[in-house]
mmCIF file as gemmi writes it, N, C-alpha and C atoms, coordinates in Angstrom:
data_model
loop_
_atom_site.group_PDB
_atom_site.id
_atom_site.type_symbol
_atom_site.label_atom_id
_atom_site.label_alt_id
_atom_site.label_comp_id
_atom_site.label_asym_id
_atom_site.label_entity_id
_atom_site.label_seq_id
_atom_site.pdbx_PDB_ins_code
_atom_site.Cartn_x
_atom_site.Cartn_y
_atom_site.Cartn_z
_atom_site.occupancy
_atom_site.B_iso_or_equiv
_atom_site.pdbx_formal_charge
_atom_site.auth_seq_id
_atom_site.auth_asym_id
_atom_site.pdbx_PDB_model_num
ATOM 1 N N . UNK Axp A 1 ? 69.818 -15.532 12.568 1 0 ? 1 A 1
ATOM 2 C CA . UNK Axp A 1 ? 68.397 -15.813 12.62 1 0 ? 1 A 1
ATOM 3 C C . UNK Axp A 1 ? 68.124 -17.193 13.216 1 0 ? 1 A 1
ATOM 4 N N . UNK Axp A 2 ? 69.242 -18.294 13.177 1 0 ? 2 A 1
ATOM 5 C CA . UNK Axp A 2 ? 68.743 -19.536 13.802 1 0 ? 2 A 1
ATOM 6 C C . UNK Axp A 2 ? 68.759 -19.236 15.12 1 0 ? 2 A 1
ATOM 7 N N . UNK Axp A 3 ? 69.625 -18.656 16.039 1 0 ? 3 A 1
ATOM 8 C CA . UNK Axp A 3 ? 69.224 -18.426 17.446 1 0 ? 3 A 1
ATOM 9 C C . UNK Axp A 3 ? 67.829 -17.924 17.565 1 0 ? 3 A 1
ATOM 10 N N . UNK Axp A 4 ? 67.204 -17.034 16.536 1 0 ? 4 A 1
ATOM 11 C CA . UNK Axp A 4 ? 65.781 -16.745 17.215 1 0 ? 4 A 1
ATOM 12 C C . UNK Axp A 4 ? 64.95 -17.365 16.412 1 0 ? 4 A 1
ATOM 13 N N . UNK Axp A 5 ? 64.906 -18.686 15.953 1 0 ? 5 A 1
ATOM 14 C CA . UNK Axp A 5 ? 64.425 -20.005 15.264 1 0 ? 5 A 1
ATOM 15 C C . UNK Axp A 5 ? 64.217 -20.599 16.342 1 0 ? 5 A 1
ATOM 16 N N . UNK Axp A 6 ? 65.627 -21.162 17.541 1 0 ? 6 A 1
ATOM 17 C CA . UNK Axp A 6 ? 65.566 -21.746 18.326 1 0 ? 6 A 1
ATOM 18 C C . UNK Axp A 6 ? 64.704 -21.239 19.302 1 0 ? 6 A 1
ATOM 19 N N . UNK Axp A 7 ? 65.013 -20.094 19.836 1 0 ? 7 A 1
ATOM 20 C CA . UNK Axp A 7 ? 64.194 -19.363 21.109 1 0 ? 7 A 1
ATOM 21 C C . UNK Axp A 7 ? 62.983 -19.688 20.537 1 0 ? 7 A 1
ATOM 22 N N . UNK Axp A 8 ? 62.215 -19.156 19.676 1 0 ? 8 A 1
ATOM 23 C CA . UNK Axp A 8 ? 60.57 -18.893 19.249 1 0 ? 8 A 1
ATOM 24 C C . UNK Axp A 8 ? 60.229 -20.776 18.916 1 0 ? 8 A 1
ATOM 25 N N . UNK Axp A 9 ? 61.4 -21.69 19.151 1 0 ? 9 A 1
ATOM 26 C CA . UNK Axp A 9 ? 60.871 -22.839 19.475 1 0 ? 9 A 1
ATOM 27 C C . UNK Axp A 9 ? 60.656 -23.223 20.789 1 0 ? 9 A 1
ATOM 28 N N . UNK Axp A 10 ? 61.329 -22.499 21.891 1 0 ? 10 A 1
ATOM 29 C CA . UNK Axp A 10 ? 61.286 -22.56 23.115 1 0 ? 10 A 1
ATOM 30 C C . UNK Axp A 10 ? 60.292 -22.76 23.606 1 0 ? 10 A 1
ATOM 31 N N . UNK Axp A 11 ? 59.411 -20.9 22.963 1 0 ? 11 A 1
ATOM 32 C CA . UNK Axp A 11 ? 58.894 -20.507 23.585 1 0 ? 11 A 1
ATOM 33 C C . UNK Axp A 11 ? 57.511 -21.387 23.374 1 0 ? 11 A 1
ATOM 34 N N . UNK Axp A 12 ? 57.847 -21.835 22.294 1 0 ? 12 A 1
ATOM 35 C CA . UNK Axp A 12 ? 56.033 -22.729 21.502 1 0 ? 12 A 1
ATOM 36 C C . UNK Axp A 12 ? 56.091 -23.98 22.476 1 0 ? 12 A 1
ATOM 37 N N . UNK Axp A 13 ? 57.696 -24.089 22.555 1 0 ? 13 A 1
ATOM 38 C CA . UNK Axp A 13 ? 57.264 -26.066 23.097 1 0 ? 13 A 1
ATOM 39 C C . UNK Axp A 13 ? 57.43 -26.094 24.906 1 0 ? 13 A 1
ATOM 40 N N . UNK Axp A 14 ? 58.286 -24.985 25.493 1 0 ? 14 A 1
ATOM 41 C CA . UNK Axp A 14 ? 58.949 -25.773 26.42 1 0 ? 14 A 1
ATOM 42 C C . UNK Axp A 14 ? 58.413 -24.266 27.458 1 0 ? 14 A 1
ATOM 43 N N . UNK Axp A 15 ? 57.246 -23.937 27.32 1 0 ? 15 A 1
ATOM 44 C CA . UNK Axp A 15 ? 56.926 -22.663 28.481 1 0 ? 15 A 1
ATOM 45 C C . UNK Axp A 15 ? 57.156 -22.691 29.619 1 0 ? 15 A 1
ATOM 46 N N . UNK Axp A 16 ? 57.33 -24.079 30.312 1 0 ? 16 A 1
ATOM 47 C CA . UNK Axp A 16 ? 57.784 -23.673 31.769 1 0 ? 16 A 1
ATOM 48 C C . UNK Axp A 16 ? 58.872 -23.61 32.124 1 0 ? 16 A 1
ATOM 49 N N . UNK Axp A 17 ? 59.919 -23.446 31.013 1 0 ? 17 A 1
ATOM 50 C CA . UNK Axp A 17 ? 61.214 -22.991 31.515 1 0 ? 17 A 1
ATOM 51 C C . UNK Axp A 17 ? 61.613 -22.033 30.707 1 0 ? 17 A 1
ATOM 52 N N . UNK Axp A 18 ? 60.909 -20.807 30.613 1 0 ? 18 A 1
ATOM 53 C CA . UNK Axp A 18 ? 61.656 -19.588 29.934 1 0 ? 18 A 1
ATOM 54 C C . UNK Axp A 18 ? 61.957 -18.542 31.622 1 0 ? 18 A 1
ATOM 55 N N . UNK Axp A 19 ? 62.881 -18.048 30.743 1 0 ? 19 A 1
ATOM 56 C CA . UNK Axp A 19 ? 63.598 -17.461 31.865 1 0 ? 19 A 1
ATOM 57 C C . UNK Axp A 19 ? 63.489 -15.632 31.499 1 0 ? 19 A 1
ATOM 58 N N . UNK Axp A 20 ? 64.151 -14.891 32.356 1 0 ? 20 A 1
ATOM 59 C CA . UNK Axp A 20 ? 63.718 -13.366 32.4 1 0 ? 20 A 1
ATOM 60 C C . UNK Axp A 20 ? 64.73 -12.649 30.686 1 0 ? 20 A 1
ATOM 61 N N . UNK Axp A 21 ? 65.829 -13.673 31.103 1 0 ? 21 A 1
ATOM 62 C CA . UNK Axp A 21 ? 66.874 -13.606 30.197 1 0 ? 21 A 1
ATOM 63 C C . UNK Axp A 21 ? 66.252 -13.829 28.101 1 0 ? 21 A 1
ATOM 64 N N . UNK Axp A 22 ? 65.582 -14.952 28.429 1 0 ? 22 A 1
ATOM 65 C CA . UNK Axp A 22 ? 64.903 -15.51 27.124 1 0 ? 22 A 1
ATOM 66 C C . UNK Axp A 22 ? 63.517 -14.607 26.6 1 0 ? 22 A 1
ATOM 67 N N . UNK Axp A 23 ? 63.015 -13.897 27.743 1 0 ? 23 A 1
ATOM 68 C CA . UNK Axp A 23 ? 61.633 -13.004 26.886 1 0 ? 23 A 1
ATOM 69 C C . UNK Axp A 23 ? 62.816 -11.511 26.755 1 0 ? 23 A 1
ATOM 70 N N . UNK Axp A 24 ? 64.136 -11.38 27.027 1 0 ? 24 A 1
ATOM 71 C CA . UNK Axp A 24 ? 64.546 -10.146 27.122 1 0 ? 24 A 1
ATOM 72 C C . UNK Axp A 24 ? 64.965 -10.434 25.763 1 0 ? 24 A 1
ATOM 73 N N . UNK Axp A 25 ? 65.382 -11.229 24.998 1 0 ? 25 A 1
ATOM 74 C CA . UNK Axp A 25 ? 66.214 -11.276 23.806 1 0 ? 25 A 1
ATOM 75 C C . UNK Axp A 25 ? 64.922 -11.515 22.462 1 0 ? 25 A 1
ATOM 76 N N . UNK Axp A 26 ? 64.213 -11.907 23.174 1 0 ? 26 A 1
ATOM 77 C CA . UNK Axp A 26 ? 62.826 -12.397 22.225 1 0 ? 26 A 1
ATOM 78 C C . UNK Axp A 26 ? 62.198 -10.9 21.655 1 0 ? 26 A 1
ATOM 79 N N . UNK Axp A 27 ? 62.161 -10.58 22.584 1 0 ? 27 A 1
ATOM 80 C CA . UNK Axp A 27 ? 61.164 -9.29 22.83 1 0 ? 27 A 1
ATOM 81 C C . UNK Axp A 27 ? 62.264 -8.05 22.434 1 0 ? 27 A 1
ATOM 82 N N . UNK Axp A 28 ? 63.209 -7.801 22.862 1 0 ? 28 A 1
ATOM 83 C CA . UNK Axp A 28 ? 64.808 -6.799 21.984 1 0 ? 28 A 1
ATOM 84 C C . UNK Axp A 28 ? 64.61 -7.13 20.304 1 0 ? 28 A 1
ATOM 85 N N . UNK Axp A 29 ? 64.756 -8.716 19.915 1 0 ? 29 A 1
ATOM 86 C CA . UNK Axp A 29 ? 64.465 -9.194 18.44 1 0 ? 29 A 1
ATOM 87 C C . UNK Axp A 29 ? 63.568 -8.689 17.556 1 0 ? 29 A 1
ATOM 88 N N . UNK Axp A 30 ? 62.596 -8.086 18.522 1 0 ? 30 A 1
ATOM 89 C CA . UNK Axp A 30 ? 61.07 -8.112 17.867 1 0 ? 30 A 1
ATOM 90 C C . UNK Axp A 30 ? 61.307 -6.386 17.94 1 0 ? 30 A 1
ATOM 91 N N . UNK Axp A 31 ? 61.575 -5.527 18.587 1 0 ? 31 A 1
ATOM 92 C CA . UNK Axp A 31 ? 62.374 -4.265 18.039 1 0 ? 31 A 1
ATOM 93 C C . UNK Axp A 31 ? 61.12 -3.475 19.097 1 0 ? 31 A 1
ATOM 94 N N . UNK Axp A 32 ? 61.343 -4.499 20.339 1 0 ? 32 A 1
ATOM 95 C CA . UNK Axp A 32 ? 60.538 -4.076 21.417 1 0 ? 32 A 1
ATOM 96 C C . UNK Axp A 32 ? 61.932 -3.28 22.901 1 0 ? 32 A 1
ATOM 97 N N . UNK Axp A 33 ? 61.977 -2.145 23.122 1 0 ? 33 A 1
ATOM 98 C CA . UNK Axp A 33 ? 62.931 -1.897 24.233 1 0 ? 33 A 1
ATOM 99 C C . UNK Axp A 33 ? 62.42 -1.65 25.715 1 0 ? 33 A 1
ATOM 100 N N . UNK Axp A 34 ? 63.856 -2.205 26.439 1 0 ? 34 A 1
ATOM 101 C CA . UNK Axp A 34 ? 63.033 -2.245 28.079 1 0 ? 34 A 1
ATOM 102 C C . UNK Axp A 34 ? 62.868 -0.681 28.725 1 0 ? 34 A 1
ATOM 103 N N . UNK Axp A 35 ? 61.363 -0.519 28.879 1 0 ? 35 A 1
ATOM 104 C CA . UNK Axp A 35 ? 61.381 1.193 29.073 1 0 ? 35 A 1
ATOM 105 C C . UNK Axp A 35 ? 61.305 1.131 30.448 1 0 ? 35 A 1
ATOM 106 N N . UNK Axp A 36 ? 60.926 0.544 31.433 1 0 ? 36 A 1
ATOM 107 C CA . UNK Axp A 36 ? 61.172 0.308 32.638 1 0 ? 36 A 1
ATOM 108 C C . UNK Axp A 36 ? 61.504 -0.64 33.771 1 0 ? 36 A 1
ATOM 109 N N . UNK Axp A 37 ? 62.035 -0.533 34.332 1 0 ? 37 A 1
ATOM 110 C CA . UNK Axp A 37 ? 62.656 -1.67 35.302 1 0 ? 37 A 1
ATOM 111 C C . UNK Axp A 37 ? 62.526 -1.464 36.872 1 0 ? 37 A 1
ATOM 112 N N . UNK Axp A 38 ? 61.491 -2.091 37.581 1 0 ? 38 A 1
ATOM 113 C CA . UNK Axp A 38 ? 61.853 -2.094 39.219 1 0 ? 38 A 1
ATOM 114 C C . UNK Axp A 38 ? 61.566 -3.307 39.752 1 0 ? 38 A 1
ATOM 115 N N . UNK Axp A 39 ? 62.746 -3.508 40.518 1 0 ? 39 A 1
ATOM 116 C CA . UNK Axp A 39 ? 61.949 -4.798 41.265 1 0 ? 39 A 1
ATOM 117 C C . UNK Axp A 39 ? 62.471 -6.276 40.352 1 0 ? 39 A 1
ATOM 118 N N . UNK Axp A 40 ? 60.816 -6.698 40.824 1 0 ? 40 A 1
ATOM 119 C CA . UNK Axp A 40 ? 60.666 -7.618 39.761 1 0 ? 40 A 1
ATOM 120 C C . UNK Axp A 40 ? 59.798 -7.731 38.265 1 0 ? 40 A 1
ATOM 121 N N . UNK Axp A 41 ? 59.637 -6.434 38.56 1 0 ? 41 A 1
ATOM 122 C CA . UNK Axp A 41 ? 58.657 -5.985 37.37 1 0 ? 41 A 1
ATOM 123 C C . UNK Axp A 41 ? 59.255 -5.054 36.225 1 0 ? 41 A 1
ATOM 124 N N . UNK Axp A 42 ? 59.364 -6.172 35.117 1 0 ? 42 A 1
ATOM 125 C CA . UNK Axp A 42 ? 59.806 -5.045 33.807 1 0 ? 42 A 1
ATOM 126 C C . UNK Axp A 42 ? 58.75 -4.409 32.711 1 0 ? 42 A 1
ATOM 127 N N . UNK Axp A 43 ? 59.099 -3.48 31.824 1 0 ? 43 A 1
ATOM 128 C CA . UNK Axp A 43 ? 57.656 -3.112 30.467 1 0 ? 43 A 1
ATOM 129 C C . UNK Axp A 43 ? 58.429 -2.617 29.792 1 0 ? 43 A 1
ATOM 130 N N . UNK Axp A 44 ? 58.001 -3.284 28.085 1 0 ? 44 A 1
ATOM 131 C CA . UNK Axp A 44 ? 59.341 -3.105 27.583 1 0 ? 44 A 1
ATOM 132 C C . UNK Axp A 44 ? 58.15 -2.425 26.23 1 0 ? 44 A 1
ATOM 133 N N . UNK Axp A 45 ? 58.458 -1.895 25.569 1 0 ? 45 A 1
ATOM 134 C CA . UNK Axp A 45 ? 57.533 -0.948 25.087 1 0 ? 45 A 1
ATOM 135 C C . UNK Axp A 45 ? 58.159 -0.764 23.558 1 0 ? 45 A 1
ATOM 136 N N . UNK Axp A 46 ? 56.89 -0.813 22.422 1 0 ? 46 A 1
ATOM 137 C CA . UNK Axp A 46 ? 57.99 -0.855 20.906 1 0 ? 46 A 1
ATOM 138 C C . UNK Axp A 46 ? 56.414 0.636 20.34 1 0 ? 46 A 1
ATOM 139 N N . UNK Axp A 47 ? 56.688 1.051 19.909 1 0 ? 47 A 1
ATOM 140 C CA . UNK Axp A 47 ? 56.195 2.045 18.918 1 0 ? 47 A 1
ATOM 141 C C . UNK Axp A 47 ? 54.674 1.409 18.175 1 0 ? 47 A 1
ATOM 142 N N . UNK Axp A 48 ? 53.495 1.691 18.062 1 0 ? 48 A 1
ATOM 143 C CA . UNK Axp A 48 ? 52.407 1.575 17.967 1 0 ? 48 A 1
ATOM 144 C C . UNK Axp A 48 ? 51.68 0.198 18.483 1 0 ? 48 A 1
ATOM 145 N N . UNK Axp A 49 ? 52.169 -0.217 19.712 1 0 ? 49 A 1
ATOM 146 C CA . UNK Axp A 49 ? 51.658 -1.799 20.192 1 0 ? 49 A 1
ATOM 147 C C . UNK Axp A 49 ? 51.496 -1.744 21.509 1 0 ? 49 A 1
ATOM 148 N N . UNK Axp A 50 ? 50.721 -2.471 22.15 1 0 ? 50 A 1
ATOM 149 C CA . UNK Axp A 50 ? 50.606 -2.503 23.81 1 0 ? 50 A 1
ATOM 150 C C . UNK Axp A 50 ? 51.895 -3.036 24.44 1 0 ? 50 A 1
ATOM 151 N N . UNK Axp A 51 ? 51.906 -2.396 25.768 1 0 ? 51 A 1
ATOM 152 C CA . UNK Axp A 51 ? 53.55 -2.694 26.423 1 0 ? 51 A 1
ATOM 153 C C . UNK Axp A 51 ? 53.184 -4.158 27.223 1 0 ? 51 A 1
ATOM 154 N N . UNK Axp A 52 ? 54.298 -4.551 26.936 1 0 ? 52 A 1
ATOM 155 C CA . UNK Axp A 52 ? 54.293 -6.04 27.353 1 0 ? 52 A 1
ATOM 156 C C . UNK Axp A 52 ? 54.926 -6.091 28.682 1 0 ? 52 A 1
ATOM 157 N N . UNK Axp A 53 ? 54.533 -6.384 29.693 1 0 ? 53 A 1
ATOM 158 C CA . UNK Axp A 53 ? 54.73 -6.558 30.681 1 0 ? 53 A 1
ATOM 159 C C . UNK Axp A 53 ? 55.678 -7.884 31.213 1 0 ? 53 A 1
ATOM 160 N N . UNK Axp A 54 ? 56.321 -8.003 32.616 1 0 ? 54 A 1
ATOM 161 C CA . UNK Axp A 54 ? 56.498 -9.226 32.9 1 0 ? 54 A 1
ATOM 162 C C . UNK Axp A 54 ? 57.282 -8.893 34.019 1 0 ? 54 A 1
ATOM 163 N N . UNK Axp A 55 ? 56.638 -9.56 34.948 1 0 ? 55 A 1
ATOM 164 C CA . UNK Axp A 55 ? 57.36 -10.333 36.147 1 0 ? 55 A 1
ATOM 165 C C . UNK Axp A 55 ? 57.794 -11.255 36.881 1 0 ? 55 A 1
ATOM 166 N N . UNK Axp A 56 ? 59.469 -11.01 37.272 1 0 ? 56 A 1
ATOM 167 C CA . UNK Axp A 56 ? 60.05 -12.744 37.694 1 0 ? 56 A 1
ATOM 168 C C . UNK Axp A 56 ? 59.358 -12.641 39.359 1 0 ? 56 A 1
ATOM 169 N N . UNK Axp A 57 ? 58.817 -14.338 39.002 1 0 ? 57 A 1
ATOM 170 C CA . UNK Axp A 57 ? 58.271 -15.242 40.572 1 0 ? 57 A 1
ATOM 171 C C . UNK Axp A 57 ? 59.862 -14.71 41.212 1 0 ? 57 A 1
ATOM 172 N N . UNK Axp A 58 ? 59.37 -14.189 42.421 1 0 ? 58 A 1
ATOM 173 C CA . UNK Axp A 58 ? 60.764 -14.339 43.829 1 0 ? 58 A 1
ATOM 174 C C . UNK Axp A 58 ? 61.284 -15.814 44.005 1 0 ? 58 A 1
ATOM 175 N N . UNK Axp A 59 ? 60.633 -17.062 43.95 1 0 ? 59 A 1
ATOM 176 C CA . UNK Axp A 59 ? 61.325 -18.077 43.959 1 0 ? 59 A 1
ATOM 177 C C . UNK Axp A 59 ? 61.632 -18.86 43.012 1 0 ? 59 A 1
ATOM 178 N N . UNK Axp A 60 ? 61.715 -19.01 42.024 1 0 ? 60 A 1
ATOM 179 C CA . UNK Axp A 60 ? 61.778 -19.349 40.853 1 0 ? 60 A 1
ATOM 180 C C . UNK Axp A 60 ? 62.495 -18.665 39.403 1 0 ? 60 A 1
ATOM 181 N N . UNK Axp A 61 ? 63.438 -19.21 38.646 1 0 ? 61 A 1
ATOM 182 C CA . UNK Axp A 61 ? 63.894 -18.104 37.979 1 0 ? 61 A 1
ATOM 183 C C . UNK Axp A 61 ? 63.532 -18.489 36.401 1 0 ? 61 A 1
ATOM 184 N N . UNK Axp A 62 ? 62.182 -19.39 36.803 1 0 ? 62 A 1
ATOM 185 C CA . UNK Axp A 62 ? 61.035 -18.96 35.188 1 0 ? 62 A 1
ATOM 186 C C . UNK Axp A 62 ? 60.176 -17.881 34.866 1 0 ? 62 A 1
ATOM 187 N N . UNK Axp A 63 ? 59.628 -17.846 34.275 1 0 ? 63 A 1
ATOM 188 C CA . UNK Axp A 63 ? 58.405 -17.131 34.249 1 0 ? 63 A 1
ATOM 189 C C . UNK Axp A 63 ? 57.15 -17.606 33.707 1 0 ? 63 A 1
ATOM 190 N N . UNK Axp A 64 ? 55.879 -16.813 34.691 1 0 ? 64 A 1
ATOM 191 C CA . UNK Axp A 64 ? 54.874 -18.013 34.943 1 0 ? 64 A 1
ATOM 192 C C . UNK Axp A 64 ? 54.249 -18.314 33.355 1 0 ? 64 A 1
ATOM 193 N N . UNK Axp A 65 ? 53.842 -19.377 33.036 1 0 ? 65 A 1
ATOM 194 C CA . UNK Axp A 65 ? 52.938 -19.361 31.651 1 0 ? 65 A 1
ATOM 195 C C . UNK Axp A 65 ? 51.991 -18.432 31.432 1 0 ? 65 A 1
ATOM 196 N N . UNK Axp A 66 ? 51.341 -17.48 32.116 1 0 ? 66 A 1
ATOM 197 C CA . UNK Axp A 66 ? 50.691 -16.606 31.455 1 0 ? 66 A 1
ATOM 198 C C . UNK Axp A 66 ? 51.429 -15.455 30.87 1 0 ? 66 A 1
ATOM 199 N N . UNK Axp A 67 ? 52.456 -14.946 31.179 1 0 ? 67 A 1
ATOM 200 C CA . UNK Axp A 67 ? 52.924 -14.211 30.447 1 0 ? 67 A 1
ATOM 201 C C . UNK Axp A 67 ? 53.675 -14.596 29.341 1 0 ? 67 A 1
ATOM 202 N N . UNK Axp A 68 ? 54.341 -15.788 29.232 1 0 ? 68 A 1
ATOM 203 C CA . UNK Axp A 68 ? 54.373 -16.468 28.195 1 0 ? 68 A 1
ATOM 204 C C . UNK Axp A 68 ? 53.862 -16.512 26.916 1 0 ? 68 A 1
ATOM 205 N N . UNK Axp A 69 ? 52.695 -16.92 27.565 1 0 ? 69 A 1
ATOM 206 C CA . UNK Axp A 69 ? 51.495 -16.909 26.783 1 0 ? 69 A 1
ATOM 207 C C . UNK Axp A 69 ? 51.027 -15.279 26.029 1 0 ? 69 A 1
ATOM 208 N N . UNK Axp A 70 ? 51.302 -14.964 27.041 1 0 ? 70 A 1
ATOM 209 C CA . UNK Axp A 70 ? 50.923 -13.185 26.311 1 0 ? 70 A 1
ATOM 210 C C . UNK Axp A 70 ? 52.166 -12.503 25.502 1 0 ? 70 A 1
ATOM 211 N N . UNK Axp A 71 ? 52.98 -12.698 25.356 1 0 ? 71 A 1
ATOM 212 C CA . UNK Axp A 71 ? 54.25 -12.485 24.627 1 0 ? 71 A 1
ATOM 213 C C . UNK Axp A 71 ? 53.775 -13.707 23.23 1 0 ? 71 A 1
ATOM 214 N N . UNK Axp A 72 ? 53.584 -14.656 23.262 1 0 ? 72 A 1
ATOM 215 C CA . UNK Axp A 72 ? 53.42 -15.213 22.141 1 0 ? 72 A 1
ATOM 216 C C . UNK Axp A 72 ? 51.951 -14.981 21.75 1 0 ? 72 A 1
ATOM 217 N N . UNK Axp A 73 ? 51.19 -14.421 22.503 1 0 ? 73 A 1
ATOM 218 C CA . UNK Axp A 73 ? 50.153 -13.721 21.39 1 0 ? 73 A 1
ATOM 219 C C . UNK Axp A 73 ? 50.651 -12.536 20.627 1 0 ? 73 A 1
ATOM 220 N N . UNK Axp A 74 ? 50.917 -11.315 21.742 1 0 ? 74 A 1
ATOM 221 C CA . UNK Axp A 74 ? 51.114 -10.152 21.208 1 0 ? 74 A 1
ATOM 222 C C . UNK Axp A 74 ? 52.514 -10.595 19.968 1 0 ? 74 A 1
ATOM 223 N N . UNK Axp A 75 ? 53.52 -11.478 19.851 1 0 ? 75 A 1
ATOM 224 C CA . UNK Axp A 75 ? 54.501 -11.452 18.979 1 0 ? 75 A 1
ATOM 225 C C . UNK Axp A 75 ? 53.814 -11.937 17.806 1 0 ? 75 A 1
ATOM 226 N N . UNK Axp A 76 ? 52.671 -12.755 18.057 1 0 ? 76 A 1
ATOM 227 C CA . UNK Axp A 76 ? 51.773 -13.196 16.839 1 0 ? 76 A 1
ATOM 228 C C . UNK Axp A 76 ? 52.904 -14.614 16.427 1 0 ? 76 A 1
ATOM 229 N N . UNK Axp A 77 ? 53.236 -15.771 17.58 1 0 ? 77 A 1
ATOM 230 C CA . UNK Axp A 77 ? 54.265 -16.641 17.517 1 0 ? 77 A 1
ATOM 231 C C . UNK Axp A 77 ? 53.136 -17.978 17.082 1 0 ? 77 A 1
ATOM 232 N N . UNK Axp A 78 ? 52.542 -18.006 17.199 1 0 ? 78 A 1
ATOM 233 C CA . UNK Axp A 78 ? 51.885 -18.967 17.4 1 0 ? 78 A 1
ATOM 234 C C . UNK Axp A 78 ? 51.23 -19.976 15.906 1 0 ? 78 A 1
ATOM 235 N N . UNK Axp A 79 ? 51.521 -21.271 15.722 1 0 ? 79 A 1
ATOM 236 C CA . UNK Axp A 79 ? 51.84 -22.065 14.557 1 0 ? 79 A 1
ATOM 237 C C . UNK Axp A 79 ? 50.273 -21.913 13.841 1 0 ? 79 A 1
């Protein structure tokens, strides 16, 4: 549980450097699975909740603060 102590501190303090890797383990934790994949566009989908979306920038291997932001609403992360 401290690894996803640390991440869900990540995600509160340090948003412009989460990566495709860090909303995949956040969002797996939360008992959310990746139902589709193309591209650069994933939707990872959990049983009675809206599918959370997200796509990696082509130049950059963060992801932008609004989806960020929408992962820590929908996870209900927020202090």
């Amino acid at each position: 549980m401290k690894r996803d102590e640390k991440l869900i501190r990540k995600f509160l303090t340090d948003k412009m450097h989460i990566t495709v890797e860090d909303c995949d383990r956040l969002l797996t934790a939360y008992g959310y699975s990746l139902h589709k994949k193309g591209g650069s566009h994933r939707a990872y989908h959990k049983y009675g909740t809206t599918p959370v979306n997200i796509v990696s920038p082509k130049k950059s291997r963060y992801i932008l603060i609004a989806y960020v932001n929408r992962i820590i609403r929908d996870l209900g992360l927020e202090e």
